[in-house]
N, C-alpha and C positions, 0 to 999 in steps of 0.2 A: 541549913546545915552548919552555917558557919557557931553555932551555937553549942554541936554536938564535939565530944572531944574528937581530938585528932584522928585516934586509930576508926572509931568510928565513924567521923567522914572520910576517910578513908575506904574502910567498908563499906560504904554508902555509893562513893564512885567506881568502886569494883564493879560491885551488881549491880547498879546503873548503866554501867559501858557494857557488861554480859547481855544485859536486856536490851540494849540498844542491838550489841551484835543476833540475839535473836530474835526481835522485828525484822533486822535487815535480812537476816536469812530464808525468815519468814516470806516478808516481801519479794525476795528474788526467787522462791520455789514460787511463790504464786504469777509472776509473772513467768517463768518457766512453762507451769503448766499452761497458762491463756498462750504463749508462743506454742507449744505442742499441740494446741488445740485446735492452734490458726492454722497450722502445717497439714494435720489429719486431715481438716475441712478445706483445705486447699488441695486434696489427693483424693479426694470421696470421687467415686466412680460417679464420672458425669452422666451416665445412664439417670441416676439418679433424682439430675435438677438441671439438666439443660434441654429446652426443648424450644421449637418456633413456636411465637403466640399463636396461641389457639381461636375459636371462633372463626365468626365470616366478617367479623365489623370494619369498622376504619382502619383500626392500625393492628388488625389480623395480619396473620403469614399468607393464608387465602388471599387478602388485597394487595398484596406489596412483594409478590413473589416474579415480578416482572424479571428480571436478573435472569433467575433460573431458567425462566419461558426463552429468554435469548441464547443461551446457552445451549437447551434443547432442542430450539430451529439450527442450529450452527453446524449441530450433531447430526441435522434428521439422514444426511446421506451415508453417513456411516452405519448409522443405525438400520439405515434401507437398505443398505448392499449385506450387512452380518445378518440378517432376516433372511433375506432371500440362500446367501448360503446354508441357514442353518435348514431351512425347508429342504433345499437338494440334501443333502447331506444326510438328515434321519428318517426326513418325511413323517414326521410325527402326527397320531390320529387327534391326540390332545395336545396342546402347546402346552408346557408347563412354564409359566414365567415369575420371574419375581422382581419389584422395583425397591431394592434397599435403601432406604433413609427418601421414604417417599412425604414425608412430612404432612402436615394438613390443607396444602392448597389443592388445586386442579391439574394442576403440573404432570401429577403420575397418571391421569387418565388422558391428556395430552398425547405422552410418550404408548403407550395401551392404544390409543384411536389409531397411532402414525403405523403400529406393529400389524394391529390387523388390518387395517389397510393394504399392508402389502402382501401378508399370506394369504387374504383373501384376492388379490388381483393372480397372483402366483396360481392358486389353486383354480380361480375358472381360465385362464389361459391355457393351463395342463390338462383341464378338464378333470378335476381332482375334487375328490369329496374337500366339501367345506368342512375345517376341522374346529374342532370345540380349545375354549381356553381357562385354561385354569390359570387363576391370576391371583397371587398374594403381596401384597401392597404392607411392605416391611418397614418400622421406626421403633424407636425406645417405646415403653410404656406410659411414656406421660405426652405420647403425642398426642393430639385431639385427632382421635380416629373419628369421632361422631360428627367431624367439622369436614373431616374427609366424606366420606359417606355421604354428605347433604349432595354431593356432586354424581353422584352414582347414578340418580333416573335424568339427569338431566344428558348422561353422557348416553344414555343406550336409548335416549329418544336423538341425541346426535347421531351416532352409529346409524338407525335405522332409517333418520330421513336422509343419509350418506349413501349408503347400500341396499337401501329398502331392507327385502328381508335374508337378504344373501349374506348373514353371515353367518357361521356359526355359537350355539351356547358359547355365554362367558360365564364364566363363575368366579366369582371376585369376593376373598377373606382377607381378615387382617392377620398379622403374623408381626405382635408386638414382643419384640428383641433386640438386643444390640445385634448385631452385626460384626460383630469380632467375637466369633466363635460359630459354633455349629447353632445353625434356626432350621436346617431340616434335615430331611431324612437321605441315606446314602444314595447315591445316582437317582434325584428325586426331580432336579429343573432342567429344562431342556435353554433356556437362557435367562441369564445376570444382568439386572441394568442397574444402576446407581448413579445420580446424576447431582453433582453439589453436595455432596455428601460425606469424601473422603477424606477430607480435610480436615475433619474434625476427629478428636483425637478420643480413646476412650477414659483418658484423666492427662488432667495437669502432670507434665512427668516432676516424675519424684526427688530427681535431680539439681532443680531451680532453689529446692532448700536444703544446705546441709545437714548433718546429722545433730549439730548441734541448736539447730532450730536459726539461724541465718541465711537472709535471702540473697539468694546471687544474683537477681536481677532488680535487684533494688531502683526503686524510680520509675521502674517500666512494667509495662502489663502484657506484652510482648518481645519480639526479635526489634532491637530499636540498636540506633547510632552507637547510641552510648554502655549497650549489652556487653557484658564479658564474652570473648569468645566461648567459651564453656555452654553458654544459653543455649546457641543454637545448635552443638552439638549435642544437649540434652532434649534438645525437640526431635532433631533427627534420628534421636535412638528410637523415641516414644514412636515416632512415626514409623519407624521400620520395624519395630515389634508388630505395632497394629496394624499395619500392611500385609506383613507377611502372616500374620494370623487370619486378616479376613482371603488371605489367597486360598490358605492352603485348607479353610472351612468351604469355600468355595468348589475347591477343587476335590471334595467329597461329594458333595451334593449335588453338584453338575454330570451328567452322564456323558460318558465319551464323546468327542465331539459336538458338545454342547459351546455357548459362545456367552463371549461377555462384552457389552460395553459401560466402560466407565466414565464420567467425566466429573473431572474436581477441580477447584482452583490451584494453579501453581506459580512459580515463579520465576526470573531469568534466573535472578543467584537465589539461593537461600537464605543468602544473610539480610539481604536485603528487605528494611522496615517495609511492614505492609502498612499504606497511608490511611488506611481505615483505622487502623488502631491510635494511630498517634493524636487525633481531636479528642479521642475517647479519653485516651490517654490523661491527655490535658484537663479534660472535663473534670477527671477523677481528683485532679490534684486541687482542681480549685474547690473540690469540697473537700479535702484535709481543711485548707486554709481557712474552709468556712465553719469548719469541727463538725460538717456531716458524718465526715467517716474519720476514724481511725488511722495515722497514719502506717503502724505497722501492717495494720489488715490490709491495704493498699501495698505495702512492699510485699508481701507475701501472693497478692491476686495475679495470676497469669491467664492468661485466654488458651481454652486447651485444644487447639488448630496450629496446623503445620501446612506450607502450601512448598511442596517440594519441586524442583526443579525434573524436568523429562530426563536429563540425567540419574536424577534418583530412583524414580519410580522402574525408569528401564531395566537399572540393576539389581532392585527388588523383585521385577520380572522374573 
């Protein structure tokens, strides 16, 4: 340039610096868009893309669902005592039940054996016809139902050498739904059970990024030490929407005096880091560092589970 006259280099650095300022505008709508992009795919309805590993193999949900197996022994006298009231109570000719967020282990037919078990002991002490049960075994759509299912004949040759043949028909479908909202029909179940289940949220709330495509909980992938208070009161919102939605679907579809048991992980306080997340945590950050992942797409990732305090859940009651 130095070559060109004055006004002309001159002109040269005009529309130089213009093109430079539209590159950079350029560049910053395209990073704009990949940040709105990250946001949307951080609010995608987890029905979507979260499920337990499917299959029966090693590191299947089928193998490794021991947790929840404790959790449903812990439960079973609750479970026993709201069984037996619900039988006094409607005397129903078919039990209608359903196990929401029954996933693909053997879990849900666990909880199904301990049920008839006890309307069947109920009904020959009363001297009471043995009644039939209509059972629908409810998850998202991308649960491995076929991984479920493999456990079906091994469970009604348990049943039979339990009870011989004193029990009644069962009839067992699947009923692939979320669970926050209506999956059946008006005064349709005579009982609710969902067991590890409710914790899980039906999306990242929407909250954790502002409007402007900025992460508030930057660093973390959870409720952690170092969270903005804001976080956790945007999980609490998520969580009391989707609570009170799967109540009040519930409370359609259950016929009067019908019963529920729930059981979900919770916590003392709510603010307090669940210790599960923070290795993970950690895990994640040492592959920014190794340039597996992106580090924006890591500020943006949140885990979409809330473990609420018995305070909360009461008042959502």
């Amino acid at each position: 340039t130095d070559r060109l006259p004055l006004a002309l280099q001159q002109k040269f650095i005009q529309v130089s610096h213009r093109s430079l300022q539209v590159l950079s505008a350029g560049t910053q709508r395209e990073r704009e868009r990949e940040r709105q992009r990250v946001v949307l795919s951080n609010i995608m309805e987890v029905e979507d893309i979260i499920r337990m590993n499917g299959g029966v193999g090693q590191s299947s949900y089928a193998n490794n669902c021991i947790v929840q197996r404790i959790v449903i022994t812990k439960a079973e006298l609750v479970l026993e005592e709201t069984i037996r009231e619900l039988h006094e109570a409607l005397k129903p000719k078919c039990l209608m039940l359903a196990d929401m967020g029954c996933s693909s282990g053997p879990n849900a037919f666990l909880v199904l054996s301990k049920i008839m078990q006890v309307i069947n002991e109920v009904s020959q002490n009363l001297n009471k016809p043995i009644l039939e049960f209509g059972v629908f075994l409810n998850d998202l759509p991308g649960n491995d139902f076929n991984a479920l299912f493999q456990f079906l004949s091994s469970f009604y040759k348990q049943i039979e050498e339990e009870n011989g043949r004193k029990f009644g028909p069962c009839f067992v479908s699947a009923t692939p739904k979320s669970f926050y909202g209506r999956v059946f029909p008006t005064q349709f179940l005579h009982f609710v059970h969902s067991s590890f289940s409710l914790h899980w949220l039906s999306q990242v709330p929407k909250g954790l990024v502002t409007n402007e495509g900025v992460a508030l909980n930057k660093g973390n992938i959870h409720i952690a030490k170092t969270s903005p208070t804001d976080v956790q009161k945007e999980y609490y919102k998520q969580f009391e929407m989707d609570f009170t939605l799967f109540l009040r679907s519930r409370a359609s579809e259950v016929v009067p005096g019908g019963r529920m048991v729930l059981t979900f992980q919770g916590s003392i306080q709510s603010n307090n880091p669940n210790p599960i997340f923070e290795p993970l945590g950690s895990a994640l950050h040492d592959m920014v560092l190794e340039g597996v992942i992106d580090e924006e797409k890591l500020d943006m990732f949140n885990m979409p589970c809330y473990f609420p305090t018995v305070e909360e859940v009461k008042h959502l009651v």
